[in-house]
C-alpha positions, -999 to 999 in steps of 0.1 A, spaced: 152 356 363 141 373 399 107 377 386 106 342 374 119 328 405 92 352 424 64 339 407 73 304 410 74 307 446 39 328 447 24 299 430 37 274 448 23 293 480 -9 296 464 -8 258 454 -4 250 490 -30 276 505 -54 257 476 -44 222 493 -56 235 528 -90 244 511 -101 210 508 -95 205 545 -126 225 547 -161 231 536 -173 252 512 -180 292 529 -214 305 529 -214 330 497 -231 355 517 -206 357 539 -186 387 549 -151 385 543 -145 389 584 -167 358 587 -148 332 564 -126 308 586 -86 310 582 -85 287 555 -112 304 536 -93 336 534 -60 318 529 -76 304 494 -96 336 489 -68 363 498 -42 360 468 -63 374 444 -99 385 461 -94 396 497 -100 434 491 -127 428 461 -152 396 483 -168 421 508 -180 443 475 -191 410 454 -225 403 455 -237 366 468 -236 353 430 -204 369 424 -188 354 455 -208 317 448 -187 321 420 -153 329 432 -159 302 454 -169 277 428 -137 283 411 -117 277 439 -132 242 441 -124 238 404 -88 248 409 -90 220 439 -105 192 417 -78 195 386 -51 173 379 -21 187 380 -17 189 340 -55 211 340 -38 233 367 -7 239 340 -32 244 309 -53 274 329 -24 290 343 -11 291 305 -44 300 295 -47 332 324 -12 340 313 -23 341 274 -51 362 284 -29 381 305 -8 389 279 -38 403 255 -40 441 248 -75 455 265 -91 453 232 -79 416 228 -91 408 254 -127 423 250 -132 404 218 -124 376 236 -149 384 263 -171 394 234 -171 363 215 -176 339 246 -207 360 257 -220 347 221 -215 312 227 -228 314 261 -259 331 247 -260 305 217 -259 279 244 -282 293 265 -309 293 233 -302 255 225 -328 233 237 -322 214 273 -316 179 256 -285 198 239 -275 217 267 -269 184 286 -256 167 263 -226 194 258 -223 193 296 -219 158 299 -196 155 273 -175 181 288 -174 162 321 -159 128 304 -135 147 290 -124 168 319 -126 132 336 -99 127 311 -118 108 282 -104 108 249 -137 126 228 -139 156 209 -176 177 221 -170 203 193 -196 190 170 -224 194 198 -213 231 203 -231 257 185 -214 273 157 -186 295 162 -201 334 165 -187 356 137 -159 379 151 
């Protein structure tokens, strides 16, 4: 019961350090970690502080785009990827590199679609993220064999 209580009240201090983010722009990925503002390390700190200074400019355009992802979601997305972190969380190490495994497929199956298709999967995504009700499975490529 502690732990749960902790953890509620670490992600409720995250939630709010995630609110102050959009209070300010978007940091410069090459960037040193001593050269964020305040609120860019307040967002960053919880989970990257000691690992940003070692990330490479894509890997810390990439840290950052996901903190404006976390910013933009409703509160029910925010629920659905924290279960989903947690799920993945909970995976052995070799669960969790077949997962890693399988979406490199996809990504690579994507990646070999034509451009026409490629859009087309990522504007259906973004109607339903924007909360449409429509199913983009069908425009995915097929499911990698395991």
């Amino acid at each position: 019961m502690k732990t749960l209580f902790k953890n509620l009240i670490r992600n409720l201090i995250v939630f709010a350090l995630v609110g102050l983010w959009s209070a300010t722009a978007p940091a410069e990925p090459d960037k040193r970690w001593e050269e964020l503002t305040p609120q860019e390390r307040q967002v960053l700190e919880r989970t990257h502080a000691e690992r940003w200074n070692s990330k490479t400019p894509e890997e810390r355009e990439r840290m950052l785009r996901g903190a404006e992802r976390w910013q933009k979601m409703t509160p029910e997305q925010r629920e659905k990827a924290r279960e989903r972190h947690e799920k993945f969380k909970s995976m052995t190490p070799e669960e969790r590199a077949q997962m890693r495994e399988r979406h490199e497929k996809r990504r690579e199956a994507f990646e070999k679609l034509p451009p026409e298709k490629q859009q087309a999967i990522r504007d259906c995504k973004k109607r339903r993220h924007a909360g449409e009700d429509i199913d983009c499975r069908s425009l995915m490529p097929e499911k990698p064999k395991s």
